[in-house]
MIGUDO-938436 format. One record per residue: residue number from 0; y negated, x negated, z of N, C-alpha, C in turn. Coordinates in nm, 3 decimals, decimal comma. Example, Ala and Ser with C-alpha at 12.3 -4.5 7.8 and 13.67 -1.06 7.14 Angstrom:
BEGIN
+-----+---------+---------+---------+---------+---------+---------+---------+---------+---------+
! seq !     nyy !     nxx !     nzz !    cayy !    caxx !    cazz !     cyy !     cxx !     czz !
+-----+---------+---------+---------+---------+---------+---------+---------+---------+---------+
!   0 !   0,569 !  -1,319 !   0,780 !   0,450 !  -1,230 !   0,780 !   0,330 !  -1,320 !   0,780 !
!   1 !   0,225 !  -1,285 !   0,708 !   0,106 !  -1,367 !   0,714 !  -0,003 !  -1,290 !   0,787 !
+-----+---------+---------+---------+---------+---------+---------+---------+---------+---------+
END
This chain:
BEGIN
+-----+---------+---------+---------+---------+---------+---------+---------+---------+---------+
! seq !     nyy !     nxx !     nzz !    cayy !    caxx !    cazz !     cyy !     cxx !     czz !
+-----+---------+---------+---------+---------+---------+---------+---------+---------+---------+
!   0 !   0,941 !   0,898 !   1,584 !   0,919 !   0,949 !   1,717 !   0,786 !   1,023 !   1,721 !
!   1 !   0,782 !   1,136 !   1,646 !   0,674 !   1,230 !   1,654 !   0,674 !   1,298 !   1,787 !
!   2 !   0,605 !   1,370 !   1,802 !   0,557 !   1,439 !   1,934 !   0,516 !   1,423 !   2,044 !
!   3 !   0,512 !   1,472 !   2,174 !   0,422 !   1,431 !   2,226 !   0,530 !   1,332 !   2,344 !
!   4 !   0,455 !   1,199 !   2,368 !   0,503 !   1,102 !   2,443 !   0,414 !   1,087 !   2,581 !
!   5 !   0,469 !   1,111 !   2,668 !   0,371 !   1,076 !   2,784 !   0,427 !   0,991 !   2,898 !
!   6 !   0,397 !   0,912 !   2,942 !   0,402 !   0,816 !   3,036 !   0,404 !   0,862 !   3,209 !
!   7 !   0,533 !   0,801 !   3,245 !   0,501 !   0,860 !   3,384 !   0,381 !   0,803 !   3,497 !
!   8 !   0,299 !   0,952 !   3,562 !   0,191 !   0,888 !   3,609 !   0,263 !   0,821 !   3,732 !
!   9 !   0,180 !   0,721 !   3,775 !   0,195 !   0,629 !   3,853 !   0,171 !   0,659 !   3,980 !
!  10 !   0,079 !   0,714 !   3,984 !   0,040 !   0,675 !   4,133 !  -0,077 !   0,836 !   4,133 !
!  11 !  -0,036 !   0,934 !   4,206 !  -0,115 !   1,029 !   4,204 !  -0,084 !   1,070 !   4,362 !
!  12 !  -0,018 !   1,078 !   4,452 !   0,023 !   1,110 !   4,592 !  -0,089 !   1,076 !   4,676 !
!  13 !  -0,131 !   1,214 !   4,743 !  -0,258 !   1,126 !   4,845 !  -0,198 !   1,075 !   4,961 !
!  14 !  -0,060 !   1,071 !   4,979 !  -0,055 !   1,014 !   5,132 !  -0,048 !   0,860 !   5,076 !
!  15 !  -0,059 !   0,833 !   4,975 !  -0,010 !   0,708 !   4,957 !  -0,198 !   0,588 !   4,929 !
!  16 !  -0,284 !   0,664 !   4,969 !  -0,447 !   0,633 !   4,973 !  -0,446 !   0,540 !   5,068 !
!  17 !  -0,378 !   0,563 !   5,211 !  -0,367 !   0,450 !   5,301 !  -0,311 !   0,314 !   5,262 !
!  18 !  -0,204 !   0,323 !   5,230 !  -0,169 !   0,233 !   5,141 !  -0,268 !   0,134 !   5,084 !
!  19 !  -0,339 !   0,185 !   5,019 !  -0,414 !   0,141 !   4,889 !  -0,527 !   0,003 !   4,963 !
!  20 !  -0,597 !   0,032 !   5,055 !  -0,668 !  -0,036 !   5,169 !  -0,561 !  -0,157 !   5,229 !
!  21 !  -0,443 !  -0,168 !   5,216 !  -0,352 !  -0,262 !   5,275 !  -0,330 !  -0,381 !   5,105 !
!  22 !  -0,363 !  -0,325 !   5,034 !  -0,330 !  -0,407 !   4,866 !  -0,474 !  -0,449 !   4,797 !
!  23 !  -0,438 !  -0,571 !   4,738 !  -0,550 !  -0,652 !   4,715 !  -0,562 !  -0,554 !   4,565 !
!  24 !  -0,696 !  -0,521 !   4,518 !  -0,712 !  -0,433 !   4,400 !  -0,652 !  -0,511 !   4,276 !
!  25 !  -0,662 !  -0,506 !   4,198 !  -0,659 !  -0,593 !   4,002 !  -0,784 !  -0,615 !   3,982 !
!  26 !  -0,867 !  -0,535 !   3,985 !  -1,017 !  -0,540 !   3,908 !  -1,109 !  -0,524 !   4,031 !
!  27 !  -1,175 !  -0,591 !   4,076 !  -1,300 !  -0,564 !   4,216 !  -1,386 !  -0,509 !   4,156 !
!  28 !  -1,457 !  -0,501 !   3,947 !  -1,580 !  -0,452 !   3,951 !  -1,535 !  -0,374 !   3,819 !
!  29 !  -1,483 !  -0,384 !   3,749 !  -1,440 !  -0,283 !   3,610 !  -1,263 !  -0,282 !   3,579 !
!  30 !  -1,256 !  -0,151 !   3,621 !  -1,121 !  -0,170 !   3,583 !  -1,046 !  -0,147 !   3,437 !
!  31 !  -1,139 !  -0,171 !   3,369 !  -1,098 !  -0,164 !   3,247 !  -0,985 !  -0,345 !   3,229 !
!  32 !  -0,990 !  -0,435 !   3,273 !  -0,909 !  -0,503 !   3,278 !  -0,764 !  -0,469 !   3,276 !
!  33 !  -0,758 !  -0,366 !   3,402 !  -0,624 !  -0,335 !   3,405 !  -0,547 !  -0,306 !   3,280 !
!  34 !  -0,602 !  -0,206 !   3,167 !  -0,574 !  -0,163 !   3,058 !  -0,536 !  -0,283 !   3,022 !
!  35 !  -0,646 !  -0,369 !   2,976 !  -0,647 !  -0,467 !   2,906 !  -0,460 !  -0,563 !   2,933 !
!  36 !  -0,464 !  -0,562 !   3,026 !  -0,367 !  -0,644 !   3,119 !  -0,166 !  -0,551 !   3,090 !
!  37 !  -0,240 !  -0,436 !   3,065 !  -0,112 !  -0,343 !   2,975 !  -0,112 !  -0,385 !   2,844 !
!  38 !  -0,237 !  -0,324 !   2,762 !  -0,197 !  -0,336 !   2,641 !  -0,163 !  -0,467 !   2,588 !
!  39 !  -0,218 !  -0,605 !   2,629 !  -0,207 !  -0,736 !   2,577 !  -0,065 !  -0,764 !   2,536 !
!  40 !   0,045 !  -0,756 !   2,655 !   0,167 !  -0,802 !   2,630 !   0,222 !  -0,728 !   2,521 !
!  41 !   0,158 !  -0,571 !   2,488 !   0,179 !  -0,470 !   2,388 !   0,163 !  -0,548 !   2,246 !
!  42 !   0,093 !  -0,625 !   2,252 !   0,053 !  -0,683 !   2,100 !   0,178 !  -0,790 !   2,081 !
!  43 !   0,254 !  -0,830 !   2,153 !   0,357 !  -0,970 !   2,136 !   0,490 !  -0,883 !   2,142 !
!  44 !   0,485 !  -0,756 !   2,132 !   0,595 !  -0,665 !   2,176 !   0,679 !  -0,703 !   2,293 !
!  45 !   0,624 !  -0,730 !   2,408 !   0,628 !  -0,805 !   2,523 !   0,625 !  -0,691 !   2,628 !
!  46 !   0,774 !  -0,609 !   2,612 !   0,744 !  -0,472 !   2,730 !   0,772 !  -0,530 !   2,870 !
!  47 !   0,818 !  -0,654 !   2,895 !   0,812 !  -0,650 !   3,053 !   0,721 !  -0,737 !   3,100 !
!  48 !   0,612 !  -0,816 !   3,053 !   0,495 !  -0,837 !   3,115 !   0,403 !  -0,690 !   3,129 !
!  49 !   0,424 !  -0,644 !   3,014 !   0,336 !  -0,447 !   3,021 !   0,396 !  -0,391 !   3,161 !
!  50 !   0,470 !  -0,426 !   3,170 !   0,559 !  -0,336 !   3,296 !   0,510 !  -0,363 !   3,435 !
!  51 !   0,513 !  -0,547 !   3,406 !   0,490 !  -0,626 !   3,493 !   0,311 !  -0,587 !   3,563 !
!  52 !   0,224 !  -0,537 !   3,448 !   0,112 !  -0,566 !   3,440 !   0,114 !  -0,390 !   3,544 !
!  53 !   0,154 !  -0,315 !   3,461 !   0,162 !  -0,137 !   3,538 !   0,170 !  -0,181 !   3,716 !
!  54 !   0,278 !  -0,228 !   3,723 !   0,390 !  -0,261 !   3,830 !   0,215 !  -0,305 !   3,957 !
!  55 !   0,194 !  -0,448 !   3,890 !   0,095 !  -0,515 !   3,969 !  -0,067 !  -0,403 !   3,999 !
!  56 !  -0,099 !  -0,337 !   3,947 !  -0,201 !  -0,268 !   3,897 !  -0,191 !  -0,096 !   4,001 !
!  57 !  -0,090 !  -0,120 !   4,005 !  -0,024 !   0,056 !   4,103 !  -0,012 !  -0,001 !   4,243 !
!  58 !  -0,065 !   0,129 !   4,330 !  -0,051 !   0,093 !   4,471 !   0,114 !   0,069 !   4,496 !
!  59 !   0,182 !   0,045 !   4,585 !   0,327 !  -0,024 !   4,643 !   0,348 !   0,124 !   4,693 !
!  60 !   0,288 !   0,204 !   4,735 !   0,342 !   0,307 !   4,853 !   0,408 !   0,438 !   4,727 !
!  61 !   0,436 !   0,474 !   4,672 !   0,493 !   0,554 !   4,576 !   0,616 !   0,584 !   4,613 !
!  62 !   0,627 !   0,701 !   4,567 !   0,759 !   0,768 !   4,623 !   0,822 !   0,796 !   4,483 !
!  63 !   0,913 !   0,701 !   4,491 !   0,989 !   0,723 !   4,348 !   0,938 !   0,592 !   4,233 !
!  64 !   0,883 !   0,507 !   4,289 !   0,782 !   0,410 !   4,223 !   0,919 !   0,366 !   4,119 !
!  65 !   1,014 !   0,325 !   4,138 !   1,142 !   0,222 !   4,075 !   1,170 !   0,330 !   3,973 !
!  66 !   1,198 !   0,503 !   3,967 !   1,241 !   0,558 !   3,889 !   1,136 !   0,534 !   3,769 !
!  67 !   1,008 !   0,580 !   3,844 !   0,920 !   0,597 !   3,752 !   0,850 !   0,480 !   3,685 !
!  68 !   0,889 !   0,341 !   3,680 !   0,848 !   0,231 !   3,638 !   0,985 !   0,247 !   3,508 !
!  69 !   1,127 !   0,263 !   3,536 !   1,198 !   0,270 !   3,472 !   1,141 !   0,394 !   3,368 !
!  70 !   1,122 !   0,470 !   3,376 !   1,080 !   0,575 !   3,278 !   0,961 !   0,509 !   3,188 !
!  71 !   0,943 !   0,461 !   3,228 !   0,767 !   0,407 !   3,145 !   0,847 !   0,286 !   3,079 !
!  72 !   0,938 !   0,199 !   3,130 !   0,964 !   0,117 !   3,034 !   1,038 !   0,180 !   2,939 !
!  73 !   1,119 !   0,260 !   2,965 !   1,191 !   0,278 !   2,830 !   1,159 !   0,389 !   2,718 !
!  74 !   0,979 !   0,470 !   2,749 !   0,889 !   0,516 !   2,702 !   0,823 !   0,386 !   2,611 !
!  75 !   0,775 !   0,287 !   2,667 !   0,747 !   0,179 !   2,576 !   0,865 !   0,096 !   2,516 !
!  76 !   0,940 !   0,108 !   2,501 !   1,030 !   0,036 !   2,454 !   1,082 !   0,140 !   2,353 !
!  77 !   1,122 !   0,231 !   2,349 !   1,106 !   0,367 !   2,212 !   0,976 !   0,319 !   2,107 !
!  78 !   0,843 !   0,315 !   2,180 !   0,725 !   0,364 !   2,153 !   0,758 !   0,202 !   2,033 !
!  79 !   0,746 !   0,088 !   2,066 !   0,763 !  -0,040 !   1,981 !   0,863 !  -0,018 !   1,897 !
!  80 !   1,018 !   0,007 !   1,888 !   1,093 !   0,033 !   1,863 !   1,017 !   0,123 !   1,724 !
!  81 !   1,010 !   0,210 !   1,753 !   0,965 !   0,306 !   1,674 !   0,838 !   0,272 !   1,565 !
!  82 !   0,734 !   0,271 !   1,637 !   0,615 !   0,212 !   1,582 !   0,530 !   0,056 !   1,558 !
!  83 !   0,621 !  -0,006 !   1,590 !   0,559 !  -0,185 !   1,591 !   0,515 !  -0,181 !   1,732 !
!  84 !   0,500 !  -0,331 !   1,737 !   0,344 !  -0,371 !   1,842 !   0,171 !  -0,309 !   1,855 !
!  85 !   0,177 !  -0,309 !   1,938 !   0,047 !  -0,304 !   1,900 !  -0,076 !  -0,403 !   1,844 !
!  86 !  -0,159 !  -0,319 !   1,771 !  -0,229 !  -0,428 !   1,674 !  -0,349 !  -0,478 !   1,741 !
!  87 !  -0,431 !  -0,317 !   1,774 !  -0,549 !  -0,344 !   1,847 !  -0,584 !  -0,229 !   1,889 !
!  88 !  -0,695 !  -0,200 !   1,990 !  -0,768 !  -0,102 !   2,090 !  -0,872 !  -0,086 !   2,051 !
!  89 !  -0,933 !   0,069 !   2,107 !  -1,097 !   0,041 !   2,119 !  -1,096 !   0,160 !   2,257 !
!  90 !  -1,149 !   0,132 !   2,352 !  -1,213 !   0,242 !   2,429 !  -1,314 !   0,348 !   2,370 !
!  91 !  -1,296 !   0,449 !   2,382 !  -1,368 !   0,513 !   2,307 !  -1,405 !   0,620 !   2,391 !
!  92 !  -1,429 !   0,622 !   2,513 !  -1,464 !   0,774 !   2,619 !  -1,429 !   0,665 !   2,758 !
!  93 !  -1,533 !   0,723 !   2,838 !  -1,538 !   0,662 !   3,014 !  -1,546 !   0,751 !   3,063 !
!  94 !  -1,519 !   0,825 !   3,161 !  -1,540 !   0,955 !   3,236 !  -1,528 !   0,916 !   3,388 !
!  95 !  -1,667 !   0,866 !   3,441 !  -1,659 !   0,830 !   3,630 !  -1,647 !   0,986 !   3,641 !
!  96 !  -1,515 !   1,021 !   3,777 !  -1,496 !   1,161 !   3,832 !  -1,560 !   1,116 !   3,972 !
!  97 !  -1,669 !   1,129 !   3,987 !  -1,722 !   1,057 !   4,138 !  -1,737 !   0,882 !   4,138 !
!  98 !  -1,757 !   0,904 !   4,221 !  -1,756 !   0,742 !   4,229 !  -1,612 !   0,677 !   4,301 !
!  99 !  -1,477 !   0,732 !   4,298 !  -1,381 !   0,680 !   4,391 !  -1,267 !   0,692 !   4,217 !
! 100 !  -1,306 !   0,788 !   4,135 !  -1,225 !   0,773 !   4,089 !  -1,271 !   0,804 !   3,869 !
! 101 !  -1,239 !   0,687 !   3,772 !  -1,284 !   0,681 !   3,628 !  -1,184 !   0,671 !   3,557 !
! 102 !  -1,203 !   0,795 !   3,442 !  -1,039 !   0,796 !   3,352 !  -1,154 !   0,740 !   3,202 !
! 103 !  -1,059 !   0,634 !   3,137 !  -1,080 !   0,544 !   3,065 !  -0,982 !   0,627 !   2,911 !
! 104 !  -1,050 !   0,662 !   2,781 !  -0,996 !   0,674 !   2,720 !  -0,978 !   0,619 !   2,622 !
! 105 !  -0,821 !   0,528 !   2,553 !  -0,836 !   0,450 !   2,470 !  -0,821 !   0,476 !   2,317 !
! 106 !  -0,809 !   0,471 !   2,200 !  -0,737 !   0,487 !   2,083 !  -0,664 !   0,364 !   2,050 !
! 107 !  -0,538 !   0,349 !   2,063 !  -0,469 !   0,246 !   2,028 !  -0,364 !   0,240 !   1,869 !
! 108 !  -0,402 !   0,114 !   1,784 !  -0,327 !   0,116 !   1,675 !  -0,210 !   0,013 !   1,722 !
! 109 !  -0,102 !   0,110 !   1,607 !   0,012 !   0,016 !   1,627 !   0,002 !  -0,014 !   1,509 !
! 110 !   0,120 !  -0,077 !   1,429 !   0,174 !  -0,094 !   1,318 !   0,187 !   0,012 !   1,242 !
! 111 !   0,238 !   0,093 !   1,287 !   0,275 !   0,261 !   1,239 !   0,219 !   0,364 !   1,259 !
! 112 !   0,119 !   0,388 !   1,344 !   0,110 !   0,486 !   1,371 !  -0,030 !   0,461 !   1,501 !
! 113 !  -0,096 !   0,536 !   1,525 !  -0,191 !   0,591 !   1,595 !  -0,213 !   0,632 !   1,745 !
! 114 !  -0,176 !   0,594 !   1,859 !  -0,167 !   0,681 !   1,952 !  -0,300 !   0,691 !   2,067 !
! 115 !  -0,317 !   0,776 !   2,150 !  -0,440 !   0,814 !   2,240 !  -0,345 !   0,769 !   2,392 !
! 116 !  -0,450 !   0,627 !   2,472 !  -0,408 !   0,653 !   2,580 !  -0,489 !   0,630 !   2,695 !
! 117 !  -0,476 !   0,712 !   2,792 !  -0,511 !   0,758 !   2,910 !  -0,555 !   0,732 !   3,014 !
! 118 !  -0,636 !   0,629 !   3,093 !  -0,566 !   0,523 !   3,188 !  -0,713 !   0,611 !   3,343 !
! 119 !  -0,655 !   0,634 !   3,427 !  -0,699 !   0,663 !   3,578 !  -0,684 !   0,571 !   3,631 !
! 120 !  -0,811 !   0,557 !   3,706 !  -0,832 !   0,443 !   3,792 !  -0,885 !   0,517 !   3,953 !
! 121 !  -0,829 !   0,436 !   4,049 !  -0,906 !   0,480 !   4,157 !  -0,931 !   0,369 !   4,193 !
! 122 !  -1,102 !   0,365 !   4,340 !  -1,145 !   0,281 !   4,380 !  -1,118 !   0,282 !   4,530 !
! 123 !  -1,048 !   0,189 !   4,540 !  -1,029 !   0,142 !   4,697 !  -1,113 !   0,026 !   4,712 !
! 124 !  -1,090 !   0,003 !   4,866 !  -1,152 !  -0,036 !   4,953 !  -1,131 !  -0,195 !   4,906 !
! 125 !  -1,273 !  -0,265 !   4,813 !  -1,271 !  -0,371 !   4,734 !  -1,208 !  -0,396 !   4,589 !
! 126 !  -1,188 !  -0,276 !   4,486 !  -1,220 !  -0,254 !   4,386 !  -1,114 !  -0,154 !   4,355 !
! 127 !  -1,056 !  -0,158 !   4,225 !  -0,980 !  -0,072 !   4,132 !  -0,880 !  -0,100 !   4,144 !
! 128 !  -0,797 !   0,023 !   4,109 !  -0,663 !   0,007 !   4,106 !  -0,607 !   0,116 !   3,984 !
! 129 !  -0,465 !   0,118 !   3,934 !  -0,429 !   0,216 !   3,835 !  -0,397 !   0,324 !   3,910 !
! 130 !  -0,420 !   0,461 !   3,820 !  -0,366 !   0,556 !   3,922 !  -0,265 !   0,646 !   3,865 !
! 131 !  -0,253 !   0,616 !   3,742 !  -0,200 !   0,649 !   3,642 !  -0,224 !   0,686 !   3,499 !
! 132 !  -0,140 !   0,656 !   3,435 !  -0,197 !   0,682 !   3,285 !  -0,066 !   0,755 !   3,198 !
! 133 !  -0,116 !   0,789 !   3,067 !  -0,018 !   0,868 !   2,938 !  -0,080 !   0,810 !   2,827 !
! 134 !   0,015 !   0,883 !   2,731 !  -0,001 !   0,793 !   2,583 !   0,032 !   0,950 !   2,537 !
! 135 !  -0,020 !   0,934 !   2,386 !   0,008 !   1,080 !   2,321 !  -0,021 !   1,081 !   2,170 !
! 136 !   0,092 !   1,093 !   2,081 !   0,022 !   1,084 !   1,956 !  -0,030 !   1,209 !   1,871 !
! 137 !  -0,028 !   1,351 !   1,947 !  -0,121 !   1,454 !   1,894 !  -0,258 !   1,433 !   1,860 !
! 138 !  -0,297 !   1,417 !   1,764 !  -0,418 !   1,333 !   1,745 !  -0,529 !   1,512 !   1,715 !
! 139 !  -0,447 !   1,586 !   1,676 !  -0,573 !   1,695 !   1,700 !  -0,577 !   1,745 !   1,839 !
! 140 !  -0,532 !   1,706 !   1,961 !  -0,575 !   1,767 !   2,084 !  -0,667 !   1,643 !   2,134 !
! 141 !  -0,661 !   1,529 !   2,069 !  -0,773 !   1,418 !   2,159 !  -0,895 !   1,446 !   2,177 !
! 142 !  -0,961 !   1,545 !   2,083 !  -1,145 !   1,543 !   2,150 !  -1,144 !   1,676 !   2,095 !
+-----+---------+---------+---------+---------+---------+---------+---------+---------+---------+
END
C-alpha cells in the first residue's frame, strides 16, 4: 500500500466551534495526549479503541461525523493490514497557529514501513480537542 494515504479530517467546520464549549475537552493542558491516546491501541493492532480514542477526542457537532469515522477506520485497518502495528513514535515538529489552534507532527514506525502523521488540535473553552489529522507515507514531501 504505497502512496499517499490520508485520513479523513475530523473536525474542520466552523459552525461546529459552538459546539465545542458544550464538550468536556481530552487534554485541558497538552494535547499531545490525544495522539498518544490514537496511536497506543495502534501498537496492539487494536483499530477500535484508535477509533474509539479519534471518536472521543473530536467535537460531536460534525456533519457527516459517522461517514467519516467509517473512512478512517477502514484507512487504519488497510494501513495494519498492510504494514504491521505500530512499533513506536517520536514527535518531531510543534507548530502553535495562534494560541486557539497547534498542529503536532509525528514520525511513526510500523513493522513495515515508515509513515508521517499529522494531528490539529484546537483550544476550546477548558482545553484541547482533535481537529483533525492525516497520515502519509511520501517521505520526501515531509520537511
Amino acid at each position: 500500500m504505497r502512496g499517499l494515504i490520508v485520513a479523513a479530517l475530523i473536525a474542520v467546520a466552523l459552525p461546529s466551534v459552538q459546539a465545542h464549549a458544550q464538550t468536556a475537552p481530552v487534554a485541558t493542558t497538552d494535547p499531545e495526549s490525544i495522539a498518544i491516546s490514537i496511536l497506543e491501541p495502534l501498537k496492539r493492532g487494536n483499530i477500535a479503541d484508535a477509533i474509539k480514542a479519534v471518536e472521543n477526542g473530536s467535537p460531536p457537532a460534525i456533519k457527516g461525523r459517522s461517514e467519516r469515522l467509517a473512512g478512517v477506520r477502514g484507512q487504519m485497518e488497510a494501513m495494519i493490514t498492510s504494514n504491521g502495528p505500530v512499533i513506536r513514535w517520536e514527535r518531531v515538529k510543534t507548530e502553535p497557529l495562534g494560541t486557539m489552534v497547534r498542529r503536532d507532527t509525528y514520525i511513526v514506525q510500523y513493522h513495515d514501513t515508515v509513515l508521517r502523521w499529522r494531528f490539529t488540535y484546537m483550544k476550546v473553552e477548558g482545553g484541547w480537542m482533535i481537529g483533525g489529522f492525516t497520515f502519509d507515507d511520501q517521505a520526501d514531501t515531509w520537511f
